[in-house]
C-alpha positions as CSV (number, residue, x, y, z in Angstrom):
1,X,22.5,-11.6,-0.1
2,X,24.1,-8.7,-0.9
3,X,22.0,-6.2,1.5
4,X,23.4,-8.1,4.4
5,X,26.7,-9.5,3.3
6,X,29.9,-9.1,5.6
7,X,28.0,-7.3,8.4
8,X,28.3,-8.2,12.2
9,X,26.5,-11.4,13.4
10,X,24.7,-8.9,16.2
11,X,23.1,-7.1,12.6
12,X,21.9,-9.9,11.5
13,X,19.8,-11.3,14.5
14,X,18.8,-7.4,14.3
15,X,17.0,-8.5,10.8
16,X,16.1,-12.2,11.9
17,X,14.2,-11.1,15.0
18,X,12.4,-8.2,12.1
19,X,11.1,-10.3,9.9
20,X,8.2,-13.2,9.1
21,X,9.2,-15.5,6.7
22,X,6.4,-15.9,4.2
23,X,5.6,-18.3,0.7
24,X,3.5,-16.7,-2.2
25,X,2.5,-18.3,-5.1
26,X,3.1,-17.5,-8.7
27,X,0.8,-14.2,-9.6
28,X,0.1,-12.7,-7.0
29,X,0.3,-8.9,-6.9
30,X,2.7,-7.9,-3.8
31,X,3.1,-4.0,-4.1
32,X,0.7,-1.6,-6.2
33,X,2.1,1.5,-7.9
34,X,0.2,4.5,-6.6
35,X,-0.9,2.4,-3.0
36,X,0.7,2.5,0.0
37,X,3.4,-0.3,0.6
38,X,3.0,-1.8,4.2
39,X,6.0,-4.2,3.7
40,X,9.4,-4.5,2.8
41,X,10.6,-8.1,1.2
42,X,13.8,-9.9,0.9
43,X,13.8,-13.0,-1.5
44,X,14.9,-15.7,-0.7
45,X,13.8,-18.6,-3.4
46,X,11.5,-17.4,-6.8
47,X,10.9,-14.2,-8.9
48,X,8.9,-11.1,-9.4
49,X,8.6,-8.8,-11.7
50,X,8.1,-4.8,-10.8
51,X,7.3,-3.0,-13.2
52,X,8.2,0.8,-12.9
53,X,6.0,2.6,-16.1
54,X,6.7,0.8,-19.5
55,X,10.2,-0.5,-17.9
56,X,10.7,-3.6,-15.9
57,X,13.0,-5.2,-13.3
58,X,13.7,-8.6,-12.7
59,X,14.0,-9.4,-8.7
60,X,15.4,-12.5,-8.2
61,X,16.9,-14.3,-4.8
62,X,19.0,-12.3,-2.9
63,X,17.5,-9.4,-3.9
64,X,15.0,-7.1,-1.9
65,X,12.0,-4.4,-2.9
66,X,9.8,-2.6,-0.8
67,X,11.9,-0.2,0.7
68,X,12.1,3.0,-0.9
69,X,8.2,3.4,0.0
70,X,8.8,2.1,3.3
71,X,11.7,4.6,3.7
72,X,9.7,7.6,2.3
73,X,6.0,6.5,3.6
74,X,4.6,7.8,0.1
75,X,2.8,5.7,-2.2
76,X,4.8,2.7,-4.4
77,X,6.4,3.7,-7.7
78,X,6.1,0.4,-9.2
79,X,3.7,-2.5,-9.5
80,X,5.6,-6.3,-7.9
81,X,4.1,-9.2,-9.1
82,X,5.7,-12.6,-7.8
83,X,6.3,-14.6,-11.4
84,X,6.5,-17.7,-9.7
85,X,6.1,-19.2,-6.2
86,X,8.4,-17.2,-3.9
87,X,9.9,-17.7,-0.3
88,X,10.7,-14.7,1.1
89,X,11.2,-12.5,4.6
90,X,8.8,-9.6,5.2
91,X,9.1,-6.8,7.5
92,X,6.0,-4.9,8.2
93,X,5.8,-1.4,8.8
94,X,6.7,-1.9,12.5
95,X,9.4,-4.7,11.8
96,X,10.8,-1.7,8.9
97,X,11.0,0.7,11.8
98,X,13.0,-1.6,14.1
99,X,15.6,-2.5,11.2
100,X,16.0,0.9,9.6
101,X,17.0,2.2,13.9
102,X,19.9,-0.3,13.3
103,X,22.6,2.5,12.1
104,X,23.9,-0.1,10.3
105,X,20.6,-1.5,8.7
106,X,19.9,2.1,7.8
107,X,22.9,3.2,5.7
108,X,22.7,-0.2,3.6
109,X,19.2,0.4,2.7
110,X,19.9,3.9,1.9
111,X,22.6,2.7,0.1
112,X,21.0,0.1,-2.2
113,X,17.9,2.5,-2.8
114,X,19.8,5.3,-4.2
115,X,22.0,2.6,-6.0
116,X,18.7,1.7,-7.8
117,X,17.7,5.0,-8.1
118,X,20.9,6.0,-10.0
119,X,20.4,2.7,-12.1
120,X,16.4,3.5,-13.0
121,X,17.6,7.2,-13.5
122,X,20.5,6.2,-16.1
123,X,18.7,3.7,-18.2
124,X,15.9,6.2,-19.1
């Protein structure tokens, strides 16, 4: 997965000791626009749909969501609902705390967030 990809093997046990892996079937809302967001997911097999006003993004495996509220602590911008059954790994809000000390952890999230960010910003 990109998040993770070519970073030390200590990083990674850093983000396998943070995380639960969990299975959620097809329709099921994960993260509520406007709510607070007590997780961060990576996925691993599946897809979900978040839907950010009238636009929407496809989140496939690989590919994370959850972290620009957990980074922030305000409410989520978007609405994530899993399109069909999904595998993924969930940090909670204390799992999200351990991963973003990680310096390393940290800058990739930051990273990826604001690469999103620029991405929602520019296709407006």
């Amino acid at each position: 997965m990109a998040l993770f990809d070519h970073v030390p093997r200590r990083v990674l046990e850093v983000v396998a000791a943070n995380v639960d892996e969990v299975r959620v079937p097809a329709g099921e809302t994960l993260i509520r626009e406007g709510h607070r967001n007590d997780a961060f997911w990576i996925v691993m097999e599946g897809e979900a749909e978040m839907s950010l006003g009238h636009r929407k993004r496809h989140i496939g495996p690989g590919e994370f969501f959850g972290a620009t509220s957990m980074l922030d602590g305000r409410p989520a911008i978007g609405t994530v609902v899993s399109q069909t059954p999904i595998r993924a790994y969930v940090a909670s809000a204390d799992q999200f705390r351990a991963l973003e000390s990680d310096e390393t952890v940290a800058l990739r999230l930051f990273h990826y967030a604001l690469e999103r960010l620029r991405e929602d910003l520019e296709s407006t």
